[in-house]
Structures are given as C-alpha cells and as structure tokens.
GUTORVEX-990017 format. One line per 5 residues: number of its first residue (from 0); their letters; for each residue x, y, z of N, C-alpha, C. Coordinates in steps of 0.2 Angstrom, whole numbers. Example, Ala and Ser with C-alpha at 12.3 -4.5 7.8 and 13.67 -1.06 7.14 Angstrom:
# GUTORVEX-990017
0) AS) 66:-28:39:62:-22:39:66:-16:39  64:-11:35:68:-5:36:64:0:39
This chain:
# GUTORVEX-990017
0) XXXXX) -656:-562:-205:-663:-560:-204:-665:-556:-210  -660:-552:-213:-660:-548:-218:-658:-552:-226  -663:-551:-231:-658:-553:-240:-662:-548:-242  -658:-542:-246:-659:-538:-253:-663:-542:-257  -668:-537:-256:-672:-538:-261:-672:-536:-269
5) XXXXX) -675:-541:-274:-675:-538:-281:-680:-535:-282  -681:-531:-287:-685:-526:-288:-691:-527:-292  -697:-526:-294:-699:-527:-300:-697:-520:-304  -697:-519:-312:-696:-515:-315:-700:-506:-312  -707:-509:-312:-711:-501:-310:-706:-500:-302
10) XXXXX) -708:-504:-298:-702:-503:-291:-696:-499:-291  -694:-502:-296:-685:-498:-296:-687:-493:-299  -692:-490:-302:-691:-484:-306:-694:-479:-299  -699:-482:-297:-699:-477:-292:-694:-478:-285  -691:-480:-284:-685:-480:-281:-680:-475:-283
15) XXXXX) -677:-477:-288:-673:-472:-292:-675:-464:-292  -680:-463:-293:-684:-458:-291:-685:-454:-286  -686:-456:-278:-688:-453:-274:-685:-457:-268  -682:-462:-269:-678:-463:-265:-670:-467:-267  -665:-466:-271:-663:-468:-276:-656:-471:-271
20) XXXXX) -654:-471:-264:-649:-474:-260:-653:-479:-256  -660:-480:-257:-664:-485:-252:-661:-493:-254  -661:-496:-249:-663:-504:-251:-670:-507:-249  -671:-513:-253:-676:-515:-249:-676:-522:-246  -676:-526:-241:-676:-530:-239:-681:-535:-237
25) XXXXX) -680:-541:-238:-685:-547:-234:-681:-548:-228  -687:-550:-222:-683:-551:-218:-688:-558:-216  -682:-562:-212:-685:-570:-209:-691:-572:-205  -691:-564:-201:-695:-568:-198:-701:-560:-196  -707:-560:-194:-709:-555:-192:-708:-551:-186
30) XXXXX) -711:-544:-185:-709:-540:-178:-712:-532:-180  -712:-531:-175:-716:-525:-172:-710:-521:-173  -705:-521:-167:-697:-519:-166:-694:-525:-169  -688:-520:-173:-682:-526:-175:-680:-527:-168  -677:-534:-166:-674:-535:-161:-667:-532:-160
35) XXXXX) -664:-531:-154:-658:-527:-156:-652:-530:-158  -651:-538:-156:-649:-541:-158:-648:-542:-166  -654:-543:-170:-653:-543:-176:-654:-535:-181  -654:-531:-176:-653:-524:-179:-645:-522:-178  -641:-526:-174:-634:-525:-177:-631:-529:-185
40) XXXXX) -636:-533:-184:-635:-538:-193:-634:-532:-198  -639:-529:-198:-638:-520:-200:-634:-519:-204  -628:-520:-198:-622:-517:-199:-617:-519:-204  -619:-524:-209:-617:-529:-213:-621:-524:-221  -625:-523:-220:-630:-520:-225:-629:-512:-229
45) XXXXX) -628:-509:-222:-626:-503:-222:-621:-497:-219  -619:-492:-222:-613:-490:-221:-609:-487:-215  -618:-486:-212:-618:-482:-206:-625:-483:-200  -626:-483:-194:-634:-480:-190:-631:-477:-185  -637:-471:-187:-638:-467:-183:-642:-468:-179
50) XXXXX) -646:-469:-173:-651:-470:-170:-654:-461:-167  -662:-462:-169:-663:-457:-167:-666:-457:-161  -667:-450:-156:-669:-451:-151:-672:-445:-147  -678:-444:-144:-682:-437:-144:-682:-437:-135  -683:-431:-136:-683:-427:-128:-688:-431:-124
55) XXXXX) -686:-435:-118:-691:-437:-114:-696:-435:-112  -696:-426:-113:-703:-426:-111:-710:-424:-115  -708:-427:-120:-712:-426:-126:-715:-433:-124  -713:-438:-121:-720:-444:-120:-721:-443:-115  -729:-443:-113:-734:-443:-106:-734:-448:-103
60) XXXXX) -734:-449:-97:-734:-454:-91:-739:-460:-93  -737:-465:-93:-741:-471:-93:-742:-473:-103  -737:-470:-107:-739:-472:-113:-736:-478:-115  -738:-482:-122:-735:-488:-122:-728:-488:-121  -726:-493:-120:-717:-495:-119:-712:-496:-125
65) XXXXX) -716:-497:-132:-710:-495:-138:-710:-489:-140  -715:-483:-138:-715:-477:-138:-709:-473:-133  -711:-476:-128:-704:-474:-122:-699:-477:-124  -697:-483:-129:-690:-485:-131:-688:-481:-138  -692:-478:-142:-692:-476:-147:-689:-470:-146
70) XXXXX) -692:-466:-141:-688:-460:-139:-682:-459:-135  -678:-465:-134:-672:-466:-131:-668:-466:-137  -661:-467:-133:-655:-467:-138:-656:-473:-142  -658:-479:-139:-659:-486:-142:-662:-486:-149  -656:-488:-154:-658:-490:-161:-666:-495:-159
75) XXXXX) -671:-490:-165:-677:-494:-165:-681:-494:-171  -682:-499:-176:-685:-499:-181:-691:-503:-183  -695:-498:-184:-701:-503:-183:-706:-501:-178  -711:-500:-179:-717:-501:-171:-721:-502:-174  -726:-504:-167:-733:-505:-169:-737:-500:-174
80) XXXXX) -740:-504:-179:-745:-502:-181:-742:-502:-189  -737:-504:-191:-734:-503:-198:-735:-507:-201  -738:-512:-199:-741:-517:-204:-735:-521:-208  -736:-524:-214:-732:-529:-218:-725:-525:-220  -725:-517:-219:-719:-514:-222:-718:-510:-218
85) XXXXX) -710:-508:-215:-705:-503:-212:-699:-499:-216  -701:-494:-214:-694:-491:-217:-690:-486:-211  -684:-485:-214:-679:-482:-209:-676:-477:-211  -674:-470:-210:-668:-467:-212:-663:-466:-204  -665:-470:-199:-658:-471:-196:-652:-473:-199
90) XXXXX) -652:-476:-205:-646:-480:-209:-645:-476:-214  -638:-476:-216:-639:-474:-222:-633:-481:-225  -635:-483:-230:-642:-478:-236:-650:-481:-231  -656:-479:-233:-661:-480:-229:-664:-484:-232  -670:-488:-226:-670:-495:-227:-677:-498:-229
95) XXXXX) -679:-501:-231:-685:-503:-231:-687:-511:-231  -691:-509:-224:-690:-518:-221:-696:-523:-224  -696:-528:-227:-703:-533:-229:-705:-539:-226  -710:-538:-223:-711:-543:-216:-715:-550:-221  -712:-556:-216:-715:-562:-219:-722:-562:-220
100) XXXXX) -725:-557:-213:-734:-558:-213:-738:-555:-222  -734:-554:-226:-736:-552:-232:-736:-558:-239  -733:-562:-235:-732:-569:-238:-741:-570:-240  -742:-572:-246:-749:-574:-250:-751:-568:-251  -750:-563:-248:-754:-556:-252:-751:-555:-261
105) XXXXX) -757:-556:-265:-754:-554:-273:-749:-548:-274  -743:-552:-276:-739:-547:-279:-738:-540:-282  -744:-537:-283:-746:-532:-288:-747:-526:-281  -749:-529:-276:-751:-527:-268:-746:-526:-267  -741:-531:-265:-734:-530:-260:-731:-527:-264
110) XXXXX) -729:-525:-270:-726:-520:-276:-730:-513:-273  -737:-513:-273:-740:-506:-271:-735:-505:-264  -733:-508:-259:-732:-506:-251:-725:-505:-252  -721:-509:-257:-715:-506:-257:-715:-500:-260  -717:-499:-265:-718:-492:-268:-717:-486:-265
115) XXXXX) -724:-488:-260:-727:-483:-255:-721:-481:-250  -718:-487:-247:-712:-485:-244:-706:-481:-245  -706:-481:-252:-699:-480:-256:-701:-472:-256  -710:-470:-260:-713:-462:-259:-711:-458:-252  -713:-464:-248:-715:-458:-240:-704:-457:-238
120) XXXXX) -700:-460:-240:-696:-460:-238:-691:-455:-242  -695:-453:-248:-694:-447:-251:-695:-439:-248  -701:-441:-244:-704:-435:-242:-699:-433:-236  -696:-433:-236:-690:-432:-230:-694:-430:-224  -701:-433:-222:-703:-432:-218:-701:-439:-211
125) XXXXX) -704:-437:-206:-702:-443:-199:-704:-448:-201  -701:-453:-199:-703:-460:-199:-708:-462:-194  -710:-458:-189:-715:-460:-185:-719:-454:-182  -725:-456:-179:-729:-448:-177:-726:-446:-172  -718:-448:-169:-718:-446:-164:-714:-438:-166
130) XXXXX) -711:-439:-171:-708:-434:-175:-709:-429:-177  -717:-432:-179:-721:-427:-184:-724:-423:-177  -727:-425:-170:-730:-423:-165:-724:-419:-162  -718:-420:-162:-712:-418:-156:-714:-415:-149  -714:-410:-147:-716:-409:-141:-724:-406:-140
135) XXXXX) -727:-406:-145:-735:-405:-144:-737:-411:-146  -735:-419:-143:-737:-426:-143:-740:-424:-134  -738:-422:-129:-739:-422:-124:-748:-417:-123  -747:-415:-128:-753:-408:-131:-761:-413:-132  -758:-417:-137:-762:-419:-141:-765:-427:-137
140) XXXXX) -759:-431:-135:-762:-436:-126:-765:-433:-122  -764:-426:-121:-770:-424:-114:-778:-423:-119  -777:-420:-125:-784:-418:-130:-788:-426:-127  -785:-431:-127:-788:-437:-127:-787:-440:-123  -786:-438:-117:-785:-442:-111:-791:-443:-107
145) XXXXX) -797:-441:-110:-803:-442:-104:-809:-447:-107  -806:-449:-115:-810:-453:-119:-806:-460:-121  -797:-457:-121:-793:-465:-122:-788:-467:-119  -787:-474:-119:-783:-476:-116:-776:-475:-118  -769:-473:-115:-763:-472:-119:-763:-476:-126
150) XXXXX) -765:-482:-125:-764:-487:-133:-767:-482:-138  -776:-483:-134:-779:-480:-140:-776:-472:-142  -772:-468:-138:-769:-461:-140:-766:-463:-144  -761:-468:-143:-757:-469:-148:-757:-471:-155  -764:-478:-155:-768:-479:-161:-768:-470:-165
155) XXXXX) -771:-469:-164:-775:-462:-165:-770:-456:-168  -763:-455:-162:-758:-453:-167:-758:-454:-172  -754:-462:-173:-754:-466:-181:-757:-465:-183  -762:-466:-183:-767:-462:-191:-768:-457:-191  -768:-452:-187:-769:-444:-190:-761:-443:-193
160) XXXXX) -757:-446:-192:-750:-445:-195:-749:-448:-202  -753:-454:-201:-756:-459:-209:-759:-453:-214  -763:-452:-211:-766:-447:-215:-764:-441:-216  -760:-437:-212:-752:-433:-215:-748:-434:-221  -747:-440:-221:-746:-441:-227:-745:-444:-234
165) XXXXX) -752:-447:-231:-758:-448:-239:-760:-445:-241  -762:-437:-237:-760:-432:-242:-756:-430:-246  -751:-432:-246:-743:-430:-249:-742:-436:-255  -742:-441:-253:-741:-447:-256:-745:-449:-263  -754:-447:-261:-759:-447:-265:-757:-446:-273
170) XXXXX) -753:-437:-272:-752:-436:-277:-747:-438:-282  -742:-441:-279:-739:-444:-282:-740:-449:-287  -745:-456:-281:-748:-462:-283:-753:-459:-292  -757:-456:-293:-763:-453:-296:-758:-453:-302  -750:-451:-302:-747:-449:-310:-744:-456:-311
175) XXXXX) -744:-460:-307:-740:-467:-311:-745:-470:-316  -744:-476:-322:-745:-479:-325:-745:-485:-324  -748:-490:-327:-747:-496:-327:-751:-500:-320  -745:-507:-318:-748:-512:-313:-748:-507:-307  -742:-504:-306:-745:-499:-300:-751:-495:-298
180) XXXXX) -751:-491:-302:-758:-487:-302:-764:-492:-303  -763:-498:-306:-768:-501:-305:-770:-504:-298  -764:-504:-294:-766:-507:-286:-767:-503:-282  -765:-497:-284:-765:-490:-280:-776:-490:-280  -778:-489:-286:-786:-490:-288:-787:-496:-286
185) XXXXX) -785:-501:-287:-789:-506:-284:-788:-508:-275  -785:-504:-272:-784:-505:-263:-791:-499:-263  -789:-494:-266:-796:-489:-263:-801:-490:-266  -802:-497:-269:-810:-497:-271:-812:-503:-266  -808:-509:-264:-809:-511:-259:-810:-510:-252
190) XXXXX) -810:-504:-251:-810:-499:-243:-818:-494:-246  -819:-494:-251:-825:-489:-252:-833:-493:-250  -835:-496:-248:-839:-502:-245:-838:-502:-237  -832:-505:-235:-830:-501:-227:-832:-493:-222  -828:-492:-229:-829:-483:-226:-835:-478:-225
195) XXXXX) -838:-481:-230:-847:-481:-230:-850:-481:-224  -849:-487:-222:-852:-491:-214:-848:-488:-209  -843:-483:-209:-838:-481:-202:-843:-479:-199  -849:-473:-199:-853:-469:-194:-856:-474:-191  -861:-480:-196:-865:-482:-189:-861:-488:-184
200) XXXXX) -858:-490:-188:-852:-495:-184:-849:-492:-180  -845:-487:-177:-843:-483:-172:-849:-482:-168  -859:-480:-171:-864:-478:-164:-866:-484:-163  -868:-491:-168:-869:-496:-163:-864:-502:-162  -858:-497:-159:-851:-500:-157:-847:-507:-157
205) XXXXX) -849:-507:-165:-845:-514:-169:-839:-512:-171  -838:-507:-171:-830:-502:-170:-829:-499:-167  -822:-498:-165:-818:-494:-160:-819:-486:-166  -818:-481:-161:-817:-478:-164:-812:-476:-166  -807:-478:-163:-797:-477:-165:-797:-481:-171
210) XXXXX) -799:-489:-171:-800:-494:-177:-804:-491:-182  -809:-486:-183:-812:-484:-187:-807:-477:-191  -804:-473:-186:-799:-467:-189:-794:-474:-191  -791:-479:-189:-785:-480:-193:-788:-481:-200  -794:-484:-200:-794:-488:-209:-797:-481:-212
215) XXXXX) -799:-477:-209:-801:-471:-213:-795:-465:-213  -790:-465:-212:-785:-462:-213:-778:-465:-216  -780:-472:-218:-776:-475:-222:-777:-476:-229  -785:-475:-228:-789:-473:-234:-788:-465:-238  -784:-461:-234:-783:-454:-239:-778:-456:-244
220) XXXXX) -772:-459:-243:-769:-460:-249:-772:-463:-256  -776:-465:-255:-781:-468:-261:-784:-464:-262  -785:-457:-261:-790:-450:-264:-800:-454:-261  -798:-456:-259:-806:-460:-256:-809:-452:-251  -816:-455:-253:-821:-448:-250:-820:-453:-243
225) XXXXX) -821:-447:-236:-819:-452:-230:-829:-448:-226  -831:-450:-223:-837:-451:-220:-834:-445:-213  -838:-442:-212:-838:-438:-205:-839:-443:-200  -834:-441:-196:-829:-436:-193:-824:-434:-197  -820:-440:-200:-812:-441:-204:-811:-436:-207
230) XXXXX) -817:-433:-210:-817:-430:-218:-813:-424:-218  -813:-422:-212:-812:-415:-209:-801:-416:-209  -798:-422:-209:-792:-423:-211:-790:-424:-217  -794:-427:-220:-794:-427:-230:-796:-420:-232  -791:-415:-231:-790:-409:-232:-782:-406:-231
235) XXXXX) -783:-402:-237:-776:-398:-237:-776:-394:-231  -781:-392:-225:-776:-386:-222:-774:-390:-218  -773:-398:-218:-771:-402:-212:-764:-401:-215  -762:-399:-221:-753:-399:-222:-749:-394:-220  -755:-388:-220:-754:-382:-216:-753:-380:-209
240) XXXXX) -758:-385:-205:-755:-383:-199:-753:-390:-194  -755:-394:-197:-751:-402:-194:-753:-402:-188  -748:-406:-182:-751:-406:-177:-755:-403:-174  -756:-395:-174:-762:-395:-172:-768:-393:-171  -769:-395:-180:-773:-396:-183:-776:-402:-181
245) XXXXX) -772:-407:-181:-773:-413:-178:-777:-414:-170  -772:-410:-166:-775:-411:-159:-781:-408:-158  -783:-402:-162:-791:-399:-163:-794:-403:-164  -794:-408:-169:-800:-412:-174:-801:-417:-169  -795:-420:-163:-797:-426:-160:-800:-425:-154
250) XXXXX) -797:-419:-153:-803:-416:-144:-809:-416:-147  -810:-411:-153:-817:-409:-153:-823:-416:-157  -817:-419:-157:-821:-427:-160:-822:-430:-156  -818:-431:-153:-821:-435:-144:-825:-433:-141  -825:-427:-140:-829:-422:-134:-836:-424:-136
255) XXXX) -840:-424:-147:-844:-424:-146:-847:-430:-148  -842:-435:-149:-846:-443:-147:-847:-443:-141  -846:-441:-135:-845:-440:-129:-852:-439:-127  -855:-434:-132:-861:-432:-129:-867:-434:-129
C-alpha cells in the first residue's frame, strides 16, 4: 500500500530542515483511517510504532467514532478531514502519507502539501486537535453543544486547530523562494474571492458555518485577511492562549448567530 516517495529538490531541502528522519510516501489506495491491516505494512518502512492514545474522558458522549478509536490504544493514522495529505509521528522515523485523491492536482500544489507536511511535523506540535484540545476538548463540545451537531463539533475543532497552526507555519512558508513560495501565493490568492463571500453565504445559508470556519481557517497559513467572525483567530494571542482562546471565540460565535 506504501512506496517511498522521491523528492523534488525544494521538497527535500525543506525536509532536511524541519523534518530531516521523515519519509514520504504514496500510498495505493485512499482513506480517512489507514486500515489496520495495512498499517501493520508499516512495519516494513519503519523502525519502530508507537501508538498514541488519550484519556477516555476527554471525548463527550455521542462523538464521532474515529474520534473514540483515535483515543484508544489502537494505531490510528489519518482522520477525517486531512484531505490529500497525512502525517504521523507515531513511527519513527515520521511519516507522511500521499493519498491517490491528489492524483491531477498540478505538481507545484502537491509539492506545496508535502512541504506543509514536512513544516507542521517540525513544529513538534500534535498531529490532531485532539492533542492540541486534551482534556478541555470536553469544554469546548459543550461551548457548542446547543448550536452543533457532535460531526459539526468536530468539523470545528479541525479548523480552529488548522488555524493554530497556520499561524506557525505562515511564517515559515513567506521566507521560502522559488516554485514553492510561488504556490504558497498562488493557494491564497485563489481563496481570496471565496473568503470575501463567507458572511453573506453563512446568513443566506449557502454555507454551513462549520464549512465556512474550515475554508477560513485553512486560509490563515496563506497570511490571507479572513472576514468576521474568523478574523478574531488570525491573530497572535490565539498562540498564547490556545484552546481556550478557542473555546471563547466558538461559544461566543454561536451564541450570536444564534440571535
């Protein structure tokens, strides 16, 4: 299911860089979760896995079910919402996974997402919001239990955690050169047309608003100006107080579309 991937030249420099024991891999077929079956293939690849696994009572009753398998002992790599690229530091060395669904996207793009992979995996930050949340995850689903549905909580997480670290990332992306930095400017110039329209497409309900925070908080790694409500995450004291900086902005942003 796995074959090592080769690099382009800008790729491996920033590999070398900021994540300099990662690999990166295609993999055969697509997935949300690796299956576990082919997450013991793994085992071939790398030296070691460690699976990670968080206190059961940091997830609320009734939330998704990769969410309650991800905080088991159970090796889980990959969840919804990661789109064409996954990374791991379950494994050492750490991994970074390249899904078929990227197949026809221009090369210059999937070079941008490996990139990105290889930064965020520097940042020796958690590979998922449940990490970044730990046990004030249970805080921030009740903030939004009377507006969303556990998916949409979860949607919601992901991206205020997206946006945790496009703040981090941004800077990085802004000192490259070359084909990268060109696709780094060219993703957030095709989101600046979109991001515009967020407000009234969320009041005359052609967007979700979870689906509106996700593309607007995917948009901070691009330094892209983000429309109110988001705006108030595309800011440095969200580095400073994290989760529950987060769980404020999403009560009091429900509460007053609410009204």
């Amino acid at each position: 299911m796995f074959t090592k991937q080769t690099l382009s030249n800008p790729v491996e420099a920033v590999r070398k860089e900021h994540a300099p024991d990662a690999l990166v891999l295609s993999c055969d077929q697509d997935f949300e979760t690796v299956p576990s079956a082919q997450a013991e293939d793994l085992l071939l690849l790398t030296d070691s896995i460690d699976p990670v696994s968080y206190d059961p009572s940091w997830i609320p009753p009734d939330s998704p079910e990769p969410l309650v398998q991800y905080a088991s002992d159970q090796l889980t790599i990959g969840m919804p919402g990661d789109g064409g690229i996954a990374w791991t530091r379950q494994t050492e060395p750490p991994l970074v996974f390249e899904k078929p669904r990227l197949t026809g996207s221009p090369e210059s793009f999937i070079d941008f997402l490996r990139a990105e992979a290889l930064v965020q995996i520097g940042l020796e930050e958690p590979e998922h919001f449940l990490g970044f949340f730990g046990s004030s995850y249970p805080e921030f689903a009740d903030a939004t239990a009377d507006h969303l549905s556990p998916a949409e909580t979860y949607q919601l997480a992901a991206a205020c955690y997206e946006a945790y670290l496009g703040l981090q990332t941004r800077a990085v992306f802004a000192d490259w050169e070359g084909p990268l930095f060109d696709a780094w400017v060219d993703a957030g110039q095709r989101l600046e047309g979109r991001l515009s329209d967020l407000p009234s497409a969320v009041a005359q309900g052609r967007t979700s608003f979870t689906d509106a925070a996700e593309l607007a908080c995917s948009a901070i790694k691009h330094a892209a100006e983000l429309p109110a409500p988001f705006g108030a995450l595309n800011a440095s004291v969200y580095l400073d107080h994290g989760p529950e900086y987060a769980t404020a902005w999403a009560e009091r942003t429900l509460d007053a579309i609410a009204e």
